[in-house]
C-alpha positions as a Python dict, from the first residue, in 0.01 Angstrom:
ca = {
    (1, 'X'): (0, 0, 0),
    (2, 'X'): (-91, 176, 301),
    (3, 'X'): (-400, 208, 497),
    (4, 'X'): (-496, 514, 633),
    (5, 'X'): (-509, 473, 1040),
    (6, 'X'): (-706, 623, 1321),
    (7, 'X'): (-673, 733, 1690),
    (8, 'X'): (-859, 613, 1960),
    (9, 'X'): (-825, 750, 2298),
    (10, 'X'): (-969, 948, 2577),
    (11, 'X'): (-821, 1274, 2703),
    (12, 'X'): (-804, 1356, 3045),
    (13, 'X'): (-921, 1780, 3200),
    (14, 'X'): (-571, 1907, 3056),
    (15, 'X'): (-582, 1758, 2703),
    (16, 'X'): (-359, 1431, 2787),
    (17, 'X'): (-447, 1110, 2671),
    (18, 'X'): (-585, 898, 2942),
    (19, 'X'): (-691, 546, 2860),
    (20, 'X'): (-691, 374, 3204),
    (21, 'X'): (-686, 434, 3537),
    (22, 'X'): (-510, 265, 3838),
    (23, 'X'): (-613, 216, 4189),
    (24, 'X'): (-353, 465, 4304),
    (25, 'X'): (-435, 777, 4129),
    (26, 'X'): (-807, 714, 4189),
    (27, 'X'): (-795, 723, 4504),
    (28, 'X'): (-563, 1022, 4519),
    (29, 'X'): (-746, 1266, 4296),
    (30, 'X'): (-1058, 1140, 4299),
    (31, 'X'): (-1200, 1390, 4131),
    (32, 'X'): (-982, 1526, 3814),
    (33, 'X'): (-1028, 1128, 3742),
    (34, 'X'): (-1379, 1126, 3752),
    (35, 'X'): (-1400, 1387, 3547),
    (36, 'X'): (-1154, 1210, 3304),
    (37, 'X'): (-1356, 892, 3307),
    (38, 'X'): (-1652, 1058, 3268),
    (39, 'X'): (-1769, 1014, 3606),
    (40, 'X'): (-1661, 643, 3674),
    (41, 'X'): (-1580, 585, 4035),
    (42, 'X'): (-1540, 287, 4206),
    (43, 'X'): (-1853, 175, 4288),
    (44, 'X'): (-1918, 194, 3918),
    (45, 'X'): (-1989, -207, 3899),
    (46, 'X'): (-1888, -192, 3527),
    (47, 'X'): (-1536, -201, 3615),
    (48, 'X'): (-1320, -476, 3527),
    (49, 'X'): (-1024, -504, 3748),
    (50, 'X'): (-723, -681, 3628),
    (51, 'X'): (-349, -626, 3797),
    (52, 'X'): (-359, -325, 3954),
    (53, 'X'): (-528, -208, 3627),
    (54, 'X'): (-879, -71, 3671),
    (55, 'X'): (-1084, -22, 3320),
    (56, 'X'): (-1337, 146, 3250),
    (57, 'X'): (-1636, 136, 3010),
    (58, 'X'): (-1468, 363, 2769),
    (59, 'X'): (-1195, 230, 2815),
    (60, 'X'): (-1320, -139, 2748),
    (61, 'X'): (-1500, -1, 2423),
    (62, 'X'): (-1150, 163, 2314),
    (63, 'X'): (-984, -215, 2347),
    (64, 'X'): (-1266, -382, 2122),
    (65, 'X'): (-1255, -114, 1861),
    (66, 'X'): (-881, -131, 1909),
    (67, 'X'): (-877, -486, 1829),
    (68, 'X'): (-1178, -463, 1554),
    (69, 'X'): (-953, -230, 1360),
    (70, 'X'): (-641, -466, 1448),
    (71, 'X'): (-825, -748, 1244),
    (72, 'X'): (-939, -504, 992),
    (73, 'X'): (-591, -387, 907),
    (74, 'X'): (-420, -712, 955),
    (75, 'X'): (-652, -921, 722),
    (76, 'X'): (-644, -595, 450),
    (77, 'X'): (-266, -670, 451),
    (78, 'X'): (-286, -1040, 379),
    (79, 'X'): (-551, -970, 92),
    (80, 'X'): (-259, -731, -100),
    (81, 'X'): (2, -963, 15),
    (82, 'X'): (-214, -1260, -108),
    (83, 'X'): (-277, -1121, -467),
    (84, 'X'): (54, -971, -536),
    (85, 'X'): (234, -1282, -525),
    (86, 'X'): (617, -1214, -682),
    (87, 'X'): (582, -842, -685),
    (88, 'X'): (523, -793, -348),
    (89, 'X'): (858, -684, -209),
    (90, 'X'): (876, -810, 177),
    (91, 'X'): (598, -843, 457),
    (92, 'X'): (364, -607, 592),
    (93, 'X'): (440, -336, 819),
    (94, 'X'): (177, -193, 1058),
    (95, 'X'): (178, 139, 1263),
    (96, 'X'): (61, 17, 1602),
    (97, 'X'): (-104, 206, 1923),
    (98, 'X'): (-98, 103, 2263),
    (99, 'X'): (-455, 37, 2390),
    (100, 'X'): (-590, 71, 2784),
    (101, 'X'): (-472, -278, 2835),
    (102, 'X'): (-103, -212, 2764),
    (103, 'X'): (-113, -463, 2431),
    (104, 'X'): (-5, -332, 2109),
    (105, 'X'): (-289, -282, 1820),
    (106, 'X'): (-245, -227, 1465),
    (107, 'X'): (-416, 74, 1387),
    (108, 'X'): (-255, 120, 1015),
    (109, 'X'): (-33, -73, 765),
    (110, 'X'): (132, -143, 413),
    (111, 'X'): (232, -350, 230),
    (112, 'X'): (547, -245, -93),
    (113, 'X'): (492, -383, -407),
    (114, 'X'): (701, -330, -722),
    (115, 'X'): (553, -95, -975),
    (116, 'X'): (807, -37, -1198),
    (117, 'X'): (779, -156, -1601),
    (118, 'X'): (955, -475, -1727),
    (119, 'X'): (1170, -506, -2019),
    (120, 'X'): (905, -612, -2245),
    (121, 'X'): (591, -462, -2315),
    (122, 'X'): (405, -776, -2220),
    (123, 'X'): (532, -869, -1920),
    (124, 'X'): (507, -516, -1851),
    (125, 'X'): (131, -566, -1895),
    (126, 'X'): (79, -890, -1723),
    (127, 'X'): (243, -732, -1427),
    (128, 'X'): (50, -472, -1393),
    (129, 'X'): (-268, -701, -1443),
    (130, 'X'): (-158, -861, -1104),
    (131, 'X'): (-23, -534, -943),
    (132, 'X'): (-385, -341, -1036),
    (133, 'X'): (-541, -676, -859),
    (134, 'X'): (-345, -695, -540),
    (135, 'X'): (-406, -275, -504),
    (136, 'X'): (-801, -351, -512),
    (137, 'X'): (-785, -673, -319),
    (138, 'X'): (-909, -561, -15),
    (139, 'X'): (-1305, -512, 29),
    (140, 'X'): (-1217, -157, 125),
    (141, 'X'): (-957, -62, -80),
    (142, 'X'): (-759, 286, 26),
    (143, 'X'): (-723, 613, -120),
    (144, 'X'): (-330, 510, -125),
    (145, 'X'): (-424, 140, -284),
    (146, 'X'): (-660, 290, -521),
    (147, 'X'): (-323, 531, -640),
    (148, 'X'): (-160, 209, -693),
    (149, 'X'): (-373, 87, -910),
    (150, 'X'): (-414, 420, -1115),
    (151, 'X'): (-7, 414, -1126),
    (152, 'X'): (-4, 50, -1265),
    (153, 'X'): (-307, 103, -1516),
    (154, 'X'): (-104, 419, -1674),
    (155, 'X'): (233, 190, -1715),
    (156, 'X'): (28, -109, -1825),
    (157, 'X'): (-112, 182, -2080),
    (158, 'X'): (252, 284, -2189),
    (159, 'X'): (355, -117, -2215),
    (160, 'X'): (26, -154, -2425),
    (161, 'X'): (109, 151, -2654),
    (162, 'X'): (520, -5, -2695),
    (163, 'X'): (346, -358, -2782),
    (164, 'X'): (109, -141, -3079),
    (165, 'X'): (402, 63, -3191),
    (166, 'X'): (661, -256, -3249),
    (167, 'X'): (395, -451, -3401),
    (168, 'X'): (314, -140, -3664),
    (169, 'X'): (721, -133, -3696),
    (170, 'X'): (721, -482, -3784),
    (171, 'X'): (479, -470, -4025),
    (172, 'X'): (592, -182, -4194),
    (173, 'X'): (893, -354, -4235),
    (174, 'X'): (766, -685, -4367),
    (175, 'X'): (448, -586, -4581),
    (176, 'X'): (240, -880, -4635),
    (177, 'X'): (178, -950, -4988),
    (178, 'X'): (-169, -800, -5130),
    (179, 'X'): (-332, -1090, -5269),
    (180, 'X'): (-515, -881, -5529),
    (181, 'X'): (-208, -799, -5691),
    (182, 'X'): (-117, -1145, -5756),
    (183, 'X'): (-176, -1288, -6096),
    (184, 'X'): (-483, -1509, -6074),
    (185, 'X'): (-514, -1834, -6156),
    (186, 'X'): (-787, -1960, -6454),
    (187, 'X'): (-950, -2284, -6363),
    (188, 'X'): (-768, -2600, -6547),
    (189, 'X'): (-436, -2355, -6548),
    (190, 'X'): (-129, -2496, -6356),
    (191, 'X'): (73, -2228, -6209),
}
């Protein structure tokens, strides 16, 4: 089940992503990294300076919604992986981007689950029970979980319509006996 991701990132004058800025190129070209920072310079007091690495305010506000989506996508993961129990196929995998600060964020992720029918119509059906339930576990299910869940409603559909048509076979097969045909019995008459 995959989540749909999303970019977060400045761009510097000619269209390149720019999330930081270190003490070296500011101070060389002063003013294309202004611009880029949206006029931060550095007697911006906003600045947080850590190894070399001088971040901005943008730049700050990229890491916390970098890490606000990393939770987001992480703990959307564990729901599906939490509900799917058995069917779920391996762990999660997660697209990641690399923020201002150098770390690694999830910014997307999935998680495979097995779809396909069982041999019989009611496992079939129970399976896709838990597979419709671990699609929509999230609180914000995706367009791609919410596919899921239409794919496993349609086979639990088919397994439903199998389990109708073998009980209809069986039981055209082996009529139960109309008790109105049967003689009936008088009172005080031992049969």
């Amino acid at each position: 089940m995959n989540i749909n991701g999303i970019f977060l990132g400045l761009t510097g004058p000619s269209g390149e992503q720019t999330n930081y800025v270190n003490e070296k190129d500011l101070s060389s070209n002063q003013n294309i990294l202004n611009k880029a920072a949206d006029g931060i310079n550095k007697q911006d007091k906003n600045k947080i300076y850590d190894d070399k690495l001088t971040l901005s305010k943008d730049a700050l506000l990229i890491i916390q919604k970098l890490k606000t989506r990393d939770r987001e996508v992480k703990q959307h993961e564990r729901a599906h992986m939490a509900a799917g129990g058995p069917y779920i196929t391996g762990g999660p995998t997660y697209t990641y981007q690399i923020g201002p600060d150098g770390k690694r964020y999830a910014i997307g992720g999935e998680v495979h689950i097995d779809t396909s029918p069982e041999r019989d119509p009611e496992a079939t059906i129970r399976k896709m029970e838990k597979v419709k339930r671990a699609a929509l576990a999230p609180s914000n299910p995706s367009n791609q979980d919410r596919m899921v869940a239409a794919k496993a409603s349609m086979e639990e559909q088919k397994a439903r319509l199998e389990l109708l048509k073998e009980k209809q076979e069986k039981a055209s097969r082996f009529p139960e006996k109309d008790s109105h045909l049967e003689p009936q019995k008088e009172d005080g008459e031992d049969g």
